[in-house]
VOBA-1610 file (N, C-alpha, C; in pm, whole numbers, padded with zeros to 5 digits, always signed):
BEGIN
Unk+07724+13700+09470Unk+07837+13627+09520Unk+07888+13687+09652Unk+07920+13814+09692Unk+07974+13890+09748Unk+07849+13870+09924Unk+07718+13873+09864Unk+07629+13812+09975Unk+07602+13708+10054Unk+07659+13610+09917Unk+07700+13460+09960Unk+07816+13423+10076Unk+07902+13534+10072Unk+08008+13504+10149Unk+07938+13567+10217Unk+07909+13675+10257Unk+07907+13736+10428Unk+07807+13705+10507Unk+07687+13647+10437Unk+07632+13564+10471Unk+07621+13420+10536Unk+07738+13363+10465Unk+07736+13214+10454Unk+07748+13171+10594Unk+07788+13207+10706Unk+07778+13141+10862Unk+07676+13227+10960Unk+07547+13262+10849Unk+07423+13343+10955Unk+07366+13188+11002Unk+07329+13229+11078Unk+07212+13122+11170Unk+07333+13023+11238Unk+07463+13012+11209Unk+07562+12880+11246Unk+07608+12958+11418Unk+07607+12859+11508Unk+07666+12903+11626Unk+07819+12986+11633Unk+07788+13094+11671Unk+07941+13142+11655Unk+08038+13096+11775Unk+08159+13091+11754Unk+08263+13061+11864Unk+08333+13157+11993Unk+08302+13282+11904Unk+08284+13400+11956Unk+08176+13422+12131Unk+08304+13423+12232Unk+08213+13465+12393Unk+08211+13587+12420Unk+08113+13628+12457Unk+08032+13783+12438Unk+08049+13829+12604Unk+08071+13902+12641Unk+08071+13994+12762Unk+08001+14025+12800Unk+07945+14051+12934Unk+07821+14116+12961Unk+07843+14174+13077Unk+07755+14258+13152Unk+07821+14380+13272Unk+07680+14384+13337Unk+07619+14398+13396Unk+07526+14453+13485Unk+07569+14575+13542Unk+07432+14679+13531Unk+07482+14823+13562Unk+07298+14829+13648Unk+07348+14830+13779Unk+07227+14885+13888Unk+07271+14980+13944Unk+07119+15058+13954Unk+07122+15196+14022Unk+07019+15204+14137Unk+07126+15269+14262Unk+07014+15255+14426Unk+06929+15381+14368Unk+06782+15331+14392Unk+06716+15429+14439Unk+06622+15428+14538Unk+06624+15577+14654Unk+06535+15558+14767Unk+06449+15542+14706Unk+06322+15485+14812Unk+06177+15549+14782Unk+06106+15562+14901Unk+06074+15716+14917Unk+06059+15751+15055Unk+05943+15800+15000Unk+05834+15759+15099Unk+05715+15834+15162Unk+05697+15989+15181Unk+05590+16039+15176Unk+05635+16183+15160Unk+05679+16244+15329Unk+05641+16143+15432Unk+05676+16148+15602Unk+05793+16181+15611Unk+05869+16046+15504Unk+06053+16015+15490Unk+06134+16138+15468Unk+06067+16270+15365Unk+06128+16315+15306Unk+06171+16485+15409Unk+06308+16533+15403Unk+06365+16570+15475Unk+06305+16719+15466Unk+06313+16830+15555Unk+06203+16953+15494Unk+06217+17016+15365Unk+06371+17036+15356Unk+06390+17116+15202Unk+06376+16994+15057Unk+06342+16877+15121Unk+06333+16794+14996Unk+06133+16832+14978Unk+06090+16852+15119Unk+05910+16853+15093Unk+05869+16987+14991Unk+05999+17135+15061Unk+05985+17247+15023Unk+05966+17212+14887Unk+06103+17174+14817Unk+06102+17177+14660Unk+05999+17079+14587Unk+05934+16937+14679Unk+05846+16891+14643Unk+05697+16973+14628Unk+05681+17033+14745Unk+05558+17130+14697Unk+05574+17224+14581Unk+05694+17293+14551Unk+05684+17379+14442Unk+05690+17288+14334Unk+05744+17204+14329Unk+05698+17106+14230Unk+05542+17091+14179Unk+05471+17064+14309Unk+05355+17038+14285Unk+05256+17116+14233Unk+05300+17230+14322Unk+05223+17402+14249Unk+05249+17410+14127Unk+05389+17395+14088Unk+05440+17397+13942Unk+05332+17339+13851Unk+05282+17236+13870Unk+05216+17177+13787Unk+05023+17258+13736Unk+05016+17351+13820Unk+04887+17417+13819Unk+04961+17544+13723Unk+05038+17552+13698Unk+05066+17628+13597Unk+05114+17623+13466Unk+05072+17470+13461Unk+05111+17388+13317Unk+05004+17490+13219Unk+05070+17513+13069Unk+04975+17524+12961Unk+04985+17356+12876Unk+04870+17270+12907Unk+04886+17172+12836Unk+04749+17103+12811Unk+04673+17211+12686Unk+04536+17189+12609Unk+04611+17102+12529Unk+04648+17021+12516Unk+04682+16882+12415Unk+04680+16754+12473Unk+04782+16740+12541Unk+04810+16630+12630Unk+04685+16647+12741Unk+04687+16735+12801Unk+04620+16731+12978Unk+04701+16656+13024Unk+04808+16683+13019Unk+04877+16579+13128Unk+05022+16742+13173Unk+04985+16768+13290Unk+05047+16871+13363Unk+05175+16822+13425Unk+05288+16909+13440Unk+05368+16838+13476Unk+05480+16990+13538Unk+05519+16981+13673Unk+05574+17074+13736Unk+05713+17029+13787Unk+05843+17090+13730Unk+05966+17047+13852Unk+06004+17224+13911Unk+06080+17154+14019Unk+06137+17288+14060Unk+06249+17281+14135Unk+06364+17323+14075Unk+06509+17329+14138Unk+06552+17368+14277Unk+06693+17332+14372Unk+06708+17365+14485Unk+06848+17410+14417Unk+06850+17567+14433Unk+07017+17632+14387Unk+07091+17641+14529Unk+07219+17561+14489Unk+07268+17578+14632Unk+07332+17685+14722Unk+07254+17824+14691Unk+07220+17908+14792Unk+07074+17884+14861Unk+06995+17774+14777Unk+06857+17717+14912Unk+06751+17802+14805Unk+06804+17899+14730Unk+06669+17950+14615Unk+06629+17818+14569Unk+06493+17860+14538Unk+06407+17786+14468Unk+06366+17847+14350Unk+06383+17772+14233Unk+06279+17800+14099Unk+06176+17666+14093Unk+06099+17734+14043Unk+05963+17659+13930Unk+05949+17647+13820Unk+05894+17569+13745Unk+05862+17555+13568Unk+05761+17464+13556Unk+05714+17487+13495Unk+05592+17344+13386Unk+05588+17364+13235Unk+05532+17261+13244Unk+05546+17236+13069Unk+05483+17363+13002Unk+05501+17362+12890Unk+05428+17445+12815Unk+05401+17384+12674Unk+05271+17365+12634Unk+05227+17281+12469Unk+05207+17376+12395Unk+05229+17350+12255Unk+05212+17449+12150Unk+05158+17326+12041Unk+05082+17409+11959Unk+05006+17283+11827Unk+05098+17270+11786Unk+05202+17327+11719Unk+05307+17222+11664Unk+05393+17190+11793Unk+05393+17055+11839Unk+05412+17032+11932Unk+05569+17022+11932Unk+05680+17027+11838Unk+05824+17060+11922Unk+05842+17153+11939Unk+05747+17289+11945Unk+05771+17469+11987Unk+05775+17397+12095Unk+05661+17296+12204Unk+05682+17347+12309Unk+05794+17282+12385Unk+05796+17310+12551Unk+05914+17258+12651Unk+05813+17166+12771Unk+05927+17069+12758Unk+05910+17027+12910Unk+05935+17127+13033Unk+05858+17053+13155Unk+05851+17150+13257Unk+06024+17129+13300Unk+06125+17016+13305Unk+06212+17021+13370Unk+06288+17118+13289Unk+06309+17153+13149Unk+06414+17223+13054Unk+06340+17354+13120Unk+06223+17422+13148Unk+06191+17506+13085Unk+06290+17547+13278Unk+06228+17501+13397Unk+06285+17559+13502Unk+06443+17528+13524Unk+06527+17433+13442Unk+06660+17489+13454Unk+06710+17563+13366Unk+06680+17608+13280Unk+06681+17708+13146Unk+06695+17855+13236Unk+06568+17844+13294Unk+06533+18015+13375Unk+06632+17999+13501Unk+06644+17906+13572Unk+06776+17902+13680Unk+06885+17930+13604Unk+06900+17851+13501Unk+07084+17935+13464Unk+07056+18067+13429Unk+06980+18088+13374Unk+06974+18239+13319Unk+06940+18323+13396Unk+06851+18337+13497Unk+06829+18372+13641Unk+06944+18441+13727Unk+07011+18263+13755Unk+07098+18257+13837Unk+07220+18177+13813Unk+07320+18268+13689Unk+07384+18186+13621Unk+07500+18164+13695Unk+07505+18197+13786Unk+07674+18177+13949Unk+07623+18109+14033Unk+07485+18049+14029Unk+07468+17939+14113Unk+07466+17795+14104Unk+07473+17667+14097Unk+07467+17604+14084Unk+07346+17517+14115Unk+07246+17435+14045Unk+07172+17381+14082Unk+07173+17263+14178Unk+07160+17259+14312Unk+07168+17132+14375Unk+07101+17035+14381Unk+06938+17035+14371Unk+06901+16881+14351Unk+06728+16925+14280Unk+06638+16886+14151Unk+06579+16893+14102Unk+06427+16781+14139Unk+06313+16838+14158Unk+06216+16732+14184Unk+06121+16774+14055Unk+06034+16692+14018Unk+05931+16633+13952Unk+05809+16613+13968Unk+05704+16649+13907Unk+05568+16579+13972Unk+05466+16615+13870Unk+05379+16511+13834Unk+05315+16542+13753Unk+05145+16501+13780Unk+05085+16577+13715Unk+04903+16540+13727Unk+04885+16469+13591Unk+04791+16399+13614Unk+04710+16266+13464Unk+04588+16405+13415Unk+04551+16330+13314Unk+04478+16400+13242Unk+04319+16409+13315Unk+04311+16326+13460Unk+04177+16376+13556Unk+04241+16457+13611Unk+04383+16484+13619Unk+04398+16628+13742Unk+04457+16588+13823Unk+04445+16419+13868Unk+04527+16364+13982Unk+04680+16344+13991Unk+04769+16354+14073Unk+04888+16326+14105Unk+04933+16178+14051Unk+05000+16173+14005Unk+05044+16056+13923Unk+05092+15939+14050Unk+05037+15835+13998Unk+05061+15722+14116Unk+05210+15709+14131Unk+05260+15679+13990Unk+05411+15594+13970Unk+05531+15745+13972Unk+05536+15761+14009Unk+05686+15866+13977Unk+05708+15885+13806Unk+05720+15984+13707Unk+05737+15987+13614Unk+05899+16077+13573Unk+05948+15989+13497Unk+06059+16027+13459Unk+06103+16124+13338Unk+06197+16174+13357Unk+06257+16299+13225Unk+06240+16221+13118Unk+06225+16303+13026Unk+06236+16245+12878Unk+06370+16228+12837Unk+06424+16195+12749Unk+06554+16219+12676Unk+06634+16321+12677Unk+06568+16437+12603Unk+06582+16552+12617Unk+06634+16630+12698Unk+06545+16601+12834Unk+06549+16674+12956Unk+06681+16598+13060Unk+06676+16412+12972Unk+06804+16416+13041Unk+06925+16440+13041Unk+06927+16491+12872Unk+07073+16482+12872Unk+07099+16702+12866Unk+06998+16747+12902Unk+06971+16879+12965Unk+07016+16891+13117Unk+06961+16800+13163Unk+06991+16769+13318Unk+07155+16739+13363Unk+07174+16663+13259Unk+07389+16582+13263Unk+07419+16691+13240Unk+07368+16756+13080Unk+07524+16905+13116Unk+07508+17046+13241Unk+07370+16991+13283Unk+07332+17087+13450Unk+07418+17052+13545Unk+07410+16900+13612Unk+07507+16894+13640Unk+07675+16901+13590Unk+07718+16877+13509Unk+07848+16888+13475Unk+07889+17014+13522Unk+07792+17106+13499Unk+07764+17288+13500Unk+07853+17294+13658Unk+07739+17217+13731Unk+07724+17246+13887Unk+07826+17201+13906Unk+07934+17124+13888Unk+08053+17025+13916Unk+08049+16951+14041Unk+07948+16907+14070Unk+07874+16852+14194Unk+07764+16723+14118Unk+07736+16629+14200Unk+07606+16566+14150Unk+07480+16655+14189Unk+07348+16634+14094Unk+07238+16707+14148Unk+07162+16577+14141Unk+07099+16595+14273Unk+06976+16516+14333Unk+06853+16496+14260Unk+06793+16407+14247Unk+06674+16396+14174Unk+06546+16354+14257Unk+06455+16414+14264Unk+06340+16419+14328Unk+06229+16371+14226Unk+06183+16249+14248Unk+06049+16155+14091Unk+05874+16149+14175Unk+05889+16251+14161Unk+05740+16230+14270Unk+05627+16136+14235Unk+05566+16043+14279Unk+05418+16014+14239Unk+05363+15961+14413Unk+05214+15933+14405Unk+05138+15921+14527Unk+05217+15851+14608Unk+05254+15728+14570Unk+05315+15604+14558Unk+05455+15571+14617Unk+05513+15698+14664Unk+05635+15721+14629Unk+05757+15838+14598Unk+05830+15837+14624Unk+05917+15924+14604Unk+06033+15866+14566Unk+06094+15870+14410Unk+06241+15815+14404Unk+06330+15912+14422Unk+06419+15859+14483Unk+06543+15981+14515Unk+06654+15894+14466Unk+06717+15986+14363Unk+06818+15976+14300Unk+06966+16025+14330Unk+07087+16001+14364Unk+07183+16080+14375Unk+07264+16129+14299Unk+07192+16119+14170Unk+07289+16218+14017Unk+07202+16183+13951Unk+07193+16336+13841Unk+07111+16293+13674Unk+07196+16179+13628Unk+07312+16117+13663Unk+07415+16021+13598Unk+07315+15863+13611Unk+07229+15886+13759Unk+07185+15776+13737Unk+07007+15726+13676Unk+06975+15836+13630Unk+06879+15854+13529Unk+06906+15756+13363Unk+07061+15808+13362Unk+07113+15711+13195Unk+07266+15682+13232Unk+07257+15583+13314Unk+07402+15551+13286Unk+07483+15512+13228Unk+07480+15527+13092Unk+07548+15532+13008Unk+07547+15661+12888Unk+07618+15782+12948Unk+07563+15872+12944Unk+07668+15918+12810Unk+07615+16009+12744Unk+07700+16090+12634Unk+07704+16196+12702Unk+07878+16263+12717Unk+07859+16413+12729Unk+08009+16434+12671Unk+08043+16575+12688Unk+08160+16642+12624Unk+08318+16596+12627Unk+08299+16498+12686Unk+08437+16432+12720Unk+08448+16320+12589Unk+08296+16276+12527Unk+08325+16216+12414Unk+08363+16332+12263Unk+08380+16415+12313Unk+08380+16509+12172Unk+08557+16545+12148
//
């Protein structure tokens, strides 16, 4: 009985007008010509980053490397383990070692780049996981600044002007 009612107006047009919002996000995409010197700098360590992937599982290598805004640079890549949630993405593992590193600096803008499982540079720009993004939001929050996002592939370069616009609709500590 109790199903009968809450049921009883499924499939019937409701009267009920629903809201809707559009949420777009600019992103460059610059050529690697476009890109300004300290955006190429942190793009190459990016890229090196990735020759120092441990990733006998996947083969799929993957290097970022931070710009702290004293102009230091860190590196990271992934690292795989057989049970595969031991291991880290390359972006957690190089802002992990920057805060801990260099925990009075702030990270200013983060690039990306990853190799396919032939070794080659990824055509399309590849993006953070979940994980790494909502690693990235409390980085920035950290920095109290936006940090830049650098998405490397052959193809391309997306440039981002906040991890905010990676998930914009973001969870962080202001909901707690």
């Amino acid at each position: 009985m109790i199903f009968q009612k809450l049921y009883s107006n499924f499939g019937k047009k409701s009267e009920i007008t629903m809201k809707t919002t559009t949420i777009s996000i600019p992103i460059c995409i610059k050529d690697e010509a476009e890109l300004t010197v300290q955006e190429t700098q942190l793009l190459n360590e990016a890229k090196r980053a990735t020759y120092r992937s441990y990733s006998p599982y996947s083969h799929f290598s993957v290097g970022a490397a931070v710009e702290l805004d004293d102009g230091t640079l860190v590196s990271g890549s992934n690292q795989e383990n057989a049970a595969y949630p031991s291991g880290l993405c390359a972006e957690r593992t190089t802002v992990f070692y920057a805060n801990s590193r260099y925990p009075d600096v702030a990270v200013r803008r983060i690039c990306i780049a990853a190799r396919d499982t032939n070794g080659q540079f990824c055509r399309r720009p590849i993006p953070p996981c979940g994980a790494c993004r909502q690693v990235l939001l409390e980085t920035e929050q950290r920095a109290g600044h936006n940090i830049e996002v650098l998405l490397y592939g052959t193809e391309g370069t997306y440039c981002l002007r906040s991890v905010k616009d990676l998930m914009p609709l973001t969870f962080d500590s202001s909901y707690l």
